[in-house]
Jmol script that loads the backbone (N, CA, C; Angstrom):
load data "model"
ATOM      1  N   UNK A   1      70.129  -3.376  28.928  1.00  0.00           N
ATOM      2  CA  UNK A   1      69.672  -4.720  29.209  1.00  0.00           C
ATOM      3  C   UNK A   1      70.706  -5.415  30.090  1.00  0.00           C
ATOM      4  N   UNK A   2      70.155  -5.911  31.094  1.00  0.00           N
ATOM      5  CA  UNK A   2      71.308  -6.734  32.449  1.00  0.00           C
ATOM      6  C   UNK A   2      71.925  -7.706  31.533  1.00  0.00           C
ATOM      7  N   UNK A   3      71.206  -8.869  30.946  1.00  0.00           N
ATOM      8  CA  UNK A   3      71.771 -10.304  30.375  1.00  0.00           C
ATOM      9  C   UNK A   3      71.075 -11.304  29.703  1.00  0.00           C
ATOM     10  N   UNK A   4      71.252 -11.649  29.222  1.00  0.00           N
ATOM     11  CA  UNK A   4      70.362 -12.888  28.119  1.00  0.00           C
ATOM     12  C   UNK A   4      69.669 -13.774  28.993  1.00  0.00           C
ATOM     13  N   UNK A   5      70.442 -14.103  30.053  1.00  0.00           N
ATOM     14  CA  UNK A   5      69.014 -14.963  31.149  1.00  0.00           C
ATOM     15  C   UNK A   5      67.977 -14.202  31.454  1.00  0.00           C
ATOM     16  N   UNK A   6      68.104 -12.774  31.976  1.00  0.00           N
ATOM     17  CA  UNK A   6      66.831 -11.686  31.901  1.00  0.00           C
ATOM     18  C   UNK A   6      65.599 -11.690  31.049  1.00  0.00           C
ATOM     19  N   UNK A   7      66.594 -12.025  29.922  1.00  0.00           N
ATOM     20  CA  UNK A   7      65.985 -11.354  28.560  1.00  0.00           C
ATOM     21  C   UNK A   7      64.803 -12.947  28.577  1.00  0.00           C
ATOM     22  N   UNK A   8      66.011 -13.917  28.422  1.00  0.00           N
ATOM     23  CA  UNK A   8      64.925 -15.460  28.459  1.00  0.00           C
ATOM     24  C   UNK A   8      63.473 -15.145  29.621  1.00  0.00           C
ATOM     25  N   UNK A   9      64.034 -14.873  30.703  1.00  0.00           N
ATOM     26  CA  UNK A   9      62.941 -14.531  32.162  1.00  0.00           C
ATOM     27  C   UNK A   9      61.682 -13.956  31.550  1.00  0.00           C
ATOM     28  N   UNK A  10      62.177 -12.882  31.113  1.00  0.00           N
ATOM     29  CA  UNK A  10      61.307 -11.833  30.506  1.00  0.00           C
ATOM     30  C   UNK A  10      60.451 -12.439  29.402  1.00  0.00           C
ATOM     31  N   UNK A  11      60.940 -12.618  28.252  1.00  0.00           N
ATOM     32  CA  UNK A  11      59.819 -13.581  27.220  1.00  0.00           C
ATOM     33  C   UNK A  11      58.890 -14.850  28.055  1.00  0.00           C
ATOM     34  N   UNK A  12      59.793 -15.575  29.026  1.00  0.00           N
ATOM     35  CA  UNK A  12      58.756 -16.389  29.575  1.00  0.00           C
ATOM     36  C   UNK A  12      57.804 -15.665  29.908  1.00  0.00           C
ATOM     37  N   UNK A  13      57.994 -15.261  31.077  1.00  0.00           N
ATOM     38  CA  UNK A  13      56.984 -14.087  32.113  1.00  0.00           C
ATOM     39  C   UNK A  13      55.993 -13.902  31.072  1.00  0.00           C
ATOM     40  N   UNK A  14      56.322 -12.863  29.817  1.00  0.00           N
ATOM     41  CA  UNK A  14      55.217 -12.283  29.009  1.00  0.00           C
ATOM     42  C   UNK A  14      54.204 -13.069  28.647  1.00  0.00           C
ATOM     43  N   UNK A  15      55.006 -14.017  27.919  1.00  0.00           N
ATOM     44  CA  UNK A  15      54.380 -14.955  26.967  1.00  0.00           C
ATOM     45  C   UNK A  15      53.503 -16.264  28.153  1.00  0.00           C
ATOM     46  N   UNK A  16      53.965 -16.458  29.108  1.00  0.00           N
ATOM     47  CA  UNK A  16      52.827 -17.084  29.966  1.00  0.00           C
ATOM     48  C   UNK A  16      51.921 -16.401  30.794  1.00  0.00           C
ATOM     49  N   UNK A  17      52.230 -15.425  30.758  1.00  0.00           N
ATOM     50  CA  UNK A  17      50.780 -14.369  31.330  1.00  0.00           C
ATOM     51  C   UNK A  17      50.135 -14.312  30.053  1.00  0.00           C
ATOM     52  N   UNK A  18      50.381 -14.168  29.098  1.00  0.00           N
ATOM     53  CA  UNK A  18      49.635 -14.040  28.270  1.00  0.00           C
ATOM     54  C   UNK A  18      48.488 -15.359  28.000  1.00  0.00           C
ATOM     55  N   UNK A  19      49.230 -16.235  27.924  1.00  0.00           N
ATOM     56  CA  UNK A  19      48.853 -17.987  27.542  1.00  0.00           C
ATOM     57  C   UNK A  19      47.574 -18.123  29.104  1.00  0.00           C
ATOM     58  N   UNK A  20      48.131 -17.350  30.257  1.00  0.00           N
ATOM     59  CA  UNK A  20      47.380 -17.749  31.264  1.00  0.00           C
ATOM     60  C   UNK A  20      45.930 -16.720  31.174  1.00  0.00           C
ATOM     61  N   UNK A  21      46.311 -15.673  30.834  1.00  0.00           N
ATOM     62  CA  UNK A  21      45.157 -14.991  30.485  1.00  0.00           C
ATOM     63  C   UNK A  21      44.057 -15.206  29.440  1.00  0.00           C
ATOM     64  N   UNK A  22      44.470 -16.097  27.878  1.00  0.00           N
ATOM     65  CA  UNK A  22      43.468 -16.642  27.954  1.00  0.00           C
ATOM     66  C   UNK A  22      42.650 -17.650  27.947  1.00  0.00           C
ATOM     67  N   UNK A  23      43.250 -18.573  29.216  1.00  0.00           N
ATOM     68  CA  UNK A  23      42.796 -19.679  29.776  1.00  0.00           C
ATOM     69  C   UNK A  23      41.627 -18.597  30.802  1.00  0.00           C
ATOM     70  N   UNK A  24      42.187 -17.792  31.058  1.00  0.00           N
ATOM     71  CA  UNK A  24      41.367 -17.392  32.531  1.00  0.00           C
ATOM     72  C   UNK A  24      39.823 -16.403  31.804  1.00  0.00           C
ATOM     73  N   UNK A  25      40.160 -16.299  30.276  1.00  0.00           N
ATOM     74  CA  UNK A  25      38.873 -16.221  29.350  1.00  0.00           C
ATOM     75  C   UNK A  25      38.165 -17.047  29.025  1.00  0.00           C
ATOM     76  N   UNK A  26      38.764 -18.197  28.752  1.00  0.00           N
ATOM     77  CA  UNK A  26      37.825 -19.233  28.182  1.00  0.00           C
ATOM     78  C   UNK A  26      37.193 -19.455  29.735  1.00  0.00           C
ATOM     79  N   UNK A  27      38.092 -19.535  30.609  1.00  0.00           N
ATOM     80  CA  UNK A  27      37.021 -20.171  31.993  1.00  0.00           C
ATOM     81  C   UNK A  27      35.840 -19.800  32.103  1.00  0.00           C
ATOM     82  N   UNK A  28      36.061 -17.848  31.805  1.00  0.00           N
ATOM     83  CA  UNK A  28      35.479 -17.395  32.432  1.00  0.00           C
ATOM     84  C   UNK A  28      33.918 -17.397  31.267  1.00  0.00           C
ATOM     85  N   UNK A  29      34.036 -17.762  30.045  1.00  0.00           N
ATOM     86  CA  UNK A  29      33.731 -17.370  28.893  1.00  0.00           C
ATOM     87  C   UNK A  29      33.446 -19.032  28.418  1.00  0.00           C
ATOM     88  N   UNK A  30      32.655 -19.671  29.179  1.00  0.00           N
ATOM     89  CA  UNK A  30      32.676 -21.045  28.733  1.00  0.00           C
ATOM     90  C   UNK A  30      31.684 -21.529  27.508  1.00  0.00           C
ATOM     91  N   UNK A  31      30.852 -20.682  27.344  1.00  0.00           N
ATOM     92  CA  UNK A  31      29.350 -20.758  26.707  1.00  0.00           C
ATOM     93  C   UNK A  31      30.458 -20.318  25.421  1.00  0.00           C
ATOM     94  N   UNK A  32      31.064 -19.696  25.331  1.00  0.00           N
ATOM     95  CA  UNK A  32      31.753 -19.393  24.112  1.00  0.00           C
ATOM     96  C   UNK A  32      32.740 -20.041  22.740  1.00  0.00           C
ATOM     97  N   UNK A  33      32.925 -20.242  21.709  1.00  0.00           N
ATOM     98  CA  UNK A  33      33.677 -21.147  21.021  1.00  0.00           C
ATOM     99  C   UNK A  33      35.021 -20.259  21.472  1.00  0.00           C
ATOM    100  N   UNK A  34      36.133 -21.454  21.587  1.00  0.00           N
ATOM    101  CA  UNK A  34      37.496 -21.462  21.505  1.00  0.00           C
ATOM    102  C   UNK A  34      38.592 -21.237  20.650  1.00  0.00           C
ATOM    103  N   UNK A  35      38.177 -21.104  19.466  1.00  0.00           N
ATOM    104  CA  UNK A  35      38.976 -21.483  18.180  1.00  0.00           C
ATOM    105  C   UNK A  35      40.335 -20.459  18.198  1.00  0.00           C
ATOM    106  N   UNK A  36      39.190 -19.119  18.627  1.00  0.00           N
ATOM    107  CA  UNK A  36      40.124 -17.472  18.456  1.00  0.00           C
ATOM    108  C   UNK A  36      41.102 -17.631  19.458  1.00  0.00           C
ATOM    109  N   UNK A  37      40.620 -18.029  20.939  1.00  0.00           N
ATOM    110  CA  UNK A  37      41.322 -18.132  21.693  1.00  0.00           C
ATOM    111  C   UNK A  37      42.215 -18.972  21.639  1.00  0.00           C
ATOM    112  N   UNK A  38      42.663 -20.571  21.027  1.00  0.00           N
ATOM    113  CA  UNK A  38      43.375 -21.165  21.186  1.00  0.00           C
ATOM    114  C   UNK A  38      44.034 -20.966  20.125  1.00  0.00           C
ATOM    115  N   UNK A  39      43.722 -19.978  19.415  1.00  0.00           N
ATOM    116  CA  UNK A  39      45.054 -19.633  18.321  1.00  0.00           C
ATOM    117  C   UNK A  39      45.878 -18.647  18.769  1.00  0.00           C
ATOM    118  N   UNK A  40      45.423 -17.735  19.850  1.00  0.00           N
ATOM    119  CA  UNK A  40      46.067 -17.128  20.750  1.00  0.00           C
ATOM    120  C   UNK A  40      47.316 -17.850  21.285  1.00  0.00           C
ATOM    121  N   UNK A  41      47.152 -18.753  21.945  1.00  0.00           N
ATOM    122  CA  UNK A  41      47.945 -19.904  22.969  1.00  0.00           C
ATOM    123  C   UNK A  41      48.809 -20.143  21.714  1.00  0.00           C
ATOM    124  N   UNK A  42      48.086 -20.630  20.332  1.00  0.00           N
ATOM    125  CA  UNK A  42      49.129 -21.350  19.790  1.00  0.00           C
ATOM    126  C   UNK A  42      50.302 -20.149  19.083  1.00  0.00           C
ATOM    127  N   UNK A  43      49.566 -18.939  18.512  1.00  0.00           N
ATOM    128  CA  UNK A  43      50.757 -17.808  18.529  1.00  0.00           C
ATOM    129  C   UNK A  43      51.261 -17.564  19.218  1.00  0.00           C
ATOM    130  N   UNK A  44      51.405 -17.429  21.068  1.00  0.00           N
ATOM    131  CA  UNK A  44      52.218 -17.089  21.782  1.00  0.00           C
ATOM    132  C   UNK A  44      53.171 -18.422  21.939  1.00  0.00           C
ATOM    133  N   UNK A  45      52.554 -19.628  21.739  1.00  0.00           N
ATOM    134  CA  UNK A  45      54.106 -20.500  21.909  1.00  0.00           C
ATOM    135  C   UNK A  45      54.924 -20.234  20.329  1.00  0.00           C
ATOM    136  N   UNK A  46      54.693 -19.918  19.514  1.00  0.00           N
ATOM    137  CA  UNK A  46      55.580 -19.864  18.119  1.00  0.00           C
ATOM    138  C   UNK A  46      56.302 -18.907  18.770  1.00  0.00           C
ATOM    139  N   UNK A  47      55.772 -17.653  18.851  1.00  0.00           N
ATOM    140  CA  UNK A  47      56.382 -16.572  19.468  1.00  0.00           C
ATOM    141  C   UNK A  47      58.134 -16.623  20.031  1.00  0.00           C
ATOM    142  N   UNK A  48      57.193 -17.201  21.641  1.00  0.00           N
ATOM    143  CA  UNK A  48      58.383 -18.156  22.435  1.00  0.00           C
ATOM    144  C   UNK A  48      59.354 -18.649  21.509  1.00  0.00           C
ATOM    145  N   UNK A  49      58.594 -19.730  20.999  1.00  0.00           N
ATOM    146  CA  UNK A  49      60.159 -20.693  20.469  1.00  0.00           C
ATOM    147  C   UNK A  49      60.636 -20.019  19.447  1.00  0.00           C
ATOM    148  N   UNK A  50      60.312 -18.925  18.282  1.00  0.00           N
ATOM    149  CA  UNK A  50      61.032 -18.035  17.660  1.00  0.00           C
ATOM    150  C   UNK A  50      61.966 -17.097  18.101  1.00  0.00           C
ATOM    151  N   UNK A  51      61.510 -16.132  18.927  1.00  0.00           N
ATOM    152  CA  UNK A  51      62.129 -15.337  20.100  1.00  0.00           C
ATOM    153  C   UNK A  51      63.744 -16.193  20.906  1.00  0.00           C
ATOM    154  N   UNK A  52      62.969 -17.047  21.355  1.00  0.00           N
ATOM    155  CA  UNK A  52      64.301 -18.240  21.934  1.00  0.00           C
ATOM    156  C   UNK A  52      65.416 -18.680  21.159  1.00  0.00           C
ATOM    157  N   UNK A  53      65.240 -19.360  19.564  1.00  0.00           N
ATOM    158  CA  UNK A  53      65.769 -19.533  18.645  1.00  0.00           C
ATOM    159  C   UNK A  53      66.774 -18.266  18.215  1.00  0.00           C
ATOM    160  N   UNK A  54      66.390 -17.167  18.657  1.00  0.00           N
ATOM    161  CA  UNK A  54      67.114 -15.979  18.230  1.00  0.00           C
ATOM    162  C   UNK A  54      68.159 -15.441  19.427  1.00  0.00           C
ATOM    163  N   UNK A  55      67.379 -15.634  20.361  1.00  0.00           N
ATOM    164  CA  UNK A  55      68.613 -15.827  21.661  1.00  0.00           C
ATOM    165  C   UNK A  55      69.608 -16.521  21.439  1.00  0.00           C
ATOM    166  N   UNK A  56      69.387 -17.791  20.966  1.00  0.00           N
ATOM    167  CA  UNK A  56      70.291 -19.177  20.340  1.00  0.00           C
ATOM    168  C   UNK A  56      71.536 -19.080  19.324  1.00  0.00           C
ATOM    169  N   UNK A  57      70.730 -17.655  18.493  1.00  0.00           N
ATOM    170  CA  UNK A  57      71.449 -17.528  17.521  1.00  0.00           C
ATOM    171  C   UNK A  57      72.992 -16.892  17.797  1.00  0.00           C
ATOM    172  N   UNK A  58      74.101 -17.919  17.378  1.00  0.00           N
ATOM    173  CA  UNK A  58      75.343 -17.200  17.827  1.00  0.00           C
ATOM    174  C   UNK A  58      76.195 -16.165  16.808  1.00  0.00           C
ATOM    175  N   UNK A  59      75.374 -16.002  15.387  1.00  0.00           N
ATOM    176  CA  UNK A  59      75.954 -15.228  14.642  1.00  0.00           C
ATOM    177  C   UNK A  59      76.016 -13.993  14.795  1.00  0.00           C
ATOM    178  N   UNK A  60      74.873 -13.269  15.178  1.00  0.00           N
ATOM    179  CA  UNK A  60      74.996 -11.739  15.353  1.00  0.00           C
ATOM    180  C   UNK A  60      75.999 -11.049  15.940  1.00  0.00           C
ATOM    181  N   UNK A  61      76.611 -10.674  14.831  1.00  0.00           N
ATOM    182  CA  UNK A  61      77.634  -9.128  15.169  1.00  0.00           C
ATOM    183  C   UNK A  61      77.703  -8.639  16.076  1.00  0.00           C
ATOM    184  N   UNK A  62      76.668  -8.141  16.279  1.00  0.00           N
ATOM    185  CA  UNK A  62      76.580  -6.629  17.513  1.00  0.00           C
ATOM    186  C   UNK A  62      75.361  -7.239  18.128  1.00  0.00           C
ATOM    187  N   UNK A  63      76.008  -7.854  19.481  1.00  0.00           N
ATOM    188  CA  UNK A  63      75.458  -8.750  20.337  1.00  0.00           C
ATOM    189  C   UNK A  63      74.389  -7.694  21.310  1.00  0.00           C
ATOM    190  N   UNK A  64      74.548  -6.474  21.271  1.00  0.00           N
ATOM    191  CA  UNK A  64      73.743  -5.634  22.117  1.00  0.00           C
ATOM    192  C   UNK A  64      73.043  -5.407  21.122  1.00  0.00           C
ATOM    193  N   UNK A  65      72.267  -4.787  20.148  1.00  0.00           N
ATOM    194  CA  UNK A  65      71.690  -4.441  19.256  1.00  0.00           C
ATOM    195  C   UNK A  65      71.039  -5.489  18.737  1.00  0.00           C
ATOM    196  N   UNK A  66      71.548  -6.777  18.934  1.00  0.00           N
ATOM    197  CA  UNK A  66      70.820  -8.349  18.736  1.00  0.00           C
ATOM    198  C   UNK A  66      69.899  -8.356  19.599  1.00  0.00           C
ATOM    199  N   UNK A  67      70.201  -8.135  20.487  1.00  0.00           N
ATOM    200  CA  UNK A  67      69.367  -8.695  22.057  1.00  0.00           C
ATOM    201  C   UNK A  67      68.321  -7.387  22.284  1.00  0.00           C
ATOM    202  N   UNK A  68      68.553  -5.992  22.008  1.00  0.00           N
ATOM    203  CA  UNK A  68      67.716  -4.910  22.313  1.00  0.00           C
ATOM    204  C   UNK A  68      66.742  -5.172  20.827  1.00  0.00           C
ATOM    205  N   UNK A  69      67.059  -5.551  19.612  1.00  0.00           N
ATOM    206  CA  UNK A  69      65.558  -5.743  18.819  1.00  0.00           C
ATOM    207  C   UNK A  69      64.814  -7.314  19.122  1.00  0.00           C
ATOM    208  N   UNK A  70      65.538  -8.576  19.889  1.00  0.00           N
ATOM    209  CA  UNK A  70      64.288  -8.805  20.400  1.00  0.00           C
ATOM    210  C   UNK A  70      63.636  -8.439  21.293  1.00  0.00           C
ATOM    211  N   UNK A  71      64.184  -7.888  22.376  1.00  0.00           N
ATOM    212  CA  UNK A  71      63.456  -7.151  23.136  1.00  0.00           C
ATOM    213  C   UNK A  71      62.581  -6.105  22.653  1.00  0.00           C
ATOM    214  N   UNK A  72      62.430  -5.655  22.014  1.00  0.00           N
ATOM    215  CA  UNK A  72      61.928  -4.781  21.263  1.00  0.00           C
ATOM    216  C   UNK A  72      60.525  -5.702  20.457  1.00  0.00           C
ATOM    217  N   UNK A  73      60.958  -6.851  19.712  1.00  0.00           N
ATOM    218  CA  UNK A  73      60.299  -7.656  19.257  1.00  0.00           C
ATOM    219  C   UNK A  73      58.839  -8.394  20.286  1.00  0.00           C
ATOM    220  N   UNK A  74      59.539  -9.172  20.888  1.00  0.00           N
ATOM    221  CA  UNK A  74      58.686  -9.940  22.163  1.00  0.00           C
ATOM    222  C   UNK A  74      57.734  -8.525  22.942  1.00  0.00           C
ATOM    223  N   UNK A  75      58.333  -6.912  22.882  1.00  0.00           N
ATOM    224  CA  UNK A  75      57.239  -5.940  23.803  1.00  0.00           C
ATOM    225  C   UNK A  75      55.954  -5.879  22.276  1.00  0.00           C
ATOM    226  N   UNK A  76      56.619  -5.769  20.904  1.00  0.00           N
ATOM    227  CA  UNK A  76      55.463  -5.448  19.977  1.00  0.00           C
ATOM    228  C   UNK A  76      54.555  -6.696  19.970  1.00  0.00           C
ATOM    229  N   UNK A  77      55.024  -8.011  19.468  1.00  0.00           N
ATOM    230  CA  UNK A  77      54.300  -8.948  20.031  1.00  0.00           C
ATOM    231  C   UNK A  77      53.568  -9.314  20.917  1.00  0.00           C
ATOM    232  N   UNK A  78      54.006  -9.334  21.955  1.00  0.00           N
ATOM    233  CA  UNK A  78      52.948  -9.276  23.515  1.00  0.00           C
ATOM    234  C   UNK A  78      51.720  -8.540  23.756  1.00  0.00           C
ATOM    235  N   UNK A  79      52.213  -6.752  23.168  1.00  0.00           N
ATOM    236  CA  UNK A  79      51.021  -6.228  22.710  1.00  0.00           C
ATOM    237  C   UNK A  79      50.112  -6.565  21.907  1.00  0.00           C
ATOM    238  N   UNK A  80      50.680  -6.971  20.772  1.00  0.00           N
ATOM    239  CA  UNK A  80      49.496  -7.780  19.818  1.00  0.00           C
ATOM    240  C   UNK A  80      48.714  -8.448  19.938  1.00  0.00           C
ATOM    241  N   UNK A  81      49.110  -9.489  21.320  1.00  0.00           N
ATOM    242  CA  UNK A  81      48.419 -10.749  21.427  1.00  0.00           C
ATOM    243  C   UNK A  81      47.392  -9.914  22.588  1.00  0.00           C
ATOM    244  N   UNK A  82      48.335  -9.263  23.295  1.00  0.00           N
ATOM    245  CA  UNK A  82      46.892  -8.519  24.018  1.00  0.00           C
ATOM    246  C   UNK A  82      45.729  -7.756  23.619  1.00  0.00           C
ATOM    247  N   UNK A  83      46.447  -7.135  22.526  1.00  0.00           N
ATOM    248  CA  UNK A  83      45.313  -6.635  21.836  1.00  0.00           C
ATOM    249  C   UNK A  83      44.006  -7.972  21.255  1.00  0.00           C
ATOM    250  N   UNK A  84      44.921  -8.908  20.804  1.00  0.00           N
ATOM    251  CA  UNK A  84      43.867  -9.692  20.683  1.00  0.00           C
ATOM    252  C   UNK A  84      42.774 -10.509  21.653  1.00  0.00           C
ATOM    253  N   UNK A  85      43.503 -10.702  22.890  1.00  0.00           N
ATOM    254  CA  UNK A  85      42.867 -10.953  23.817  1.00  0.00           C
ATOM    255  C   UNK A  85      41.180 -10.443  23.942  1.00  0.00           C
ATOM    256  N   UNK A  86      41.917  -8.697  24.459  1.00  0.00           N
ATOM    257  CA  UNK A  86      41.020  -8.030  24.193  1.00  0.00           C
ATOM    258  C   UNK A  86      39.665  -7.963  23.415  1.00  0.00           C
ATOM    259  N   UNK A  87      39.940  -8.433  22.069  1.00  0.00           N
ATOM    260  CA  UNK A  87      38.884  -8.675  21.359  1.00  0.00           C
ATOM    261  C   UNK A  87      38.023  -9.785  21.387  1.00  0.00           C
ATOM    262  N   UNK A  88      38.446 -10.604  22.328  1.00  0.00           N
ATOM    263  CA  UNK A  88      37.626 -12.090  22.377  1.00  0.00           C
ATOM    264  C   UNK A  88      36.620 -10.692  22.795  1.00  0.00           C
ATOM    265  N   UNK A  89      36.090 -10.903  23.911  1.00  0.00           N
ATOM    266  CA  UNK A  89      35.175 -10.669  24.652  1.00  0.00           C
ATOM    267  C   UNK A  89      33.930  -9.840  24.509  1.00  0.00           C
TER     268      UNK A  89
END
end "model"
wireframe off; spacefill off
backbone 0.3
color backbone group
């Protein structure tokens, strides 16, 4: 892993492609109720600000092994939410 600003880059990036993808469902998907989808949006911002909070965190020991399980964290997550995506439709 390059550096903790990366790492921040990176959770943004994910987590707002994600948030933008399913805005770009509901658009597309208007006749449809929202509920699933905007619990989507609202798990990927907890996500974020959990994920972030842990960046924040200055206790961890073993500062590489901190930073490679959220990374690790934010890729299983991201999948999840895509997977859920997925299932709107």
């Amino acid at each position: 892993m390059a550096n903790v600003r990366d790492l921040k880059k990176d959770i943004n990036y994910v987590l707002g492609d994600i948030i933008e993808a399913v805005y770009v469902w509901e658009y597309s998907n208007t006749d449809k109720d929202t509920k699933k989808s905007e619990a989507i949006i609202d798990e990927a911002i907890e996500t974020f600000d959990g994920l972030i909070a842990k960046i924040n965190d200055k206790t961890a020991e073993n500062k590489k092994a901190h930073f490679k399980a959220i990374s690790s964290e934010l890729e299983d997550k991201g999948r999840a939410l895509i997977e859920k995506i997925n299932k709107l439709g």
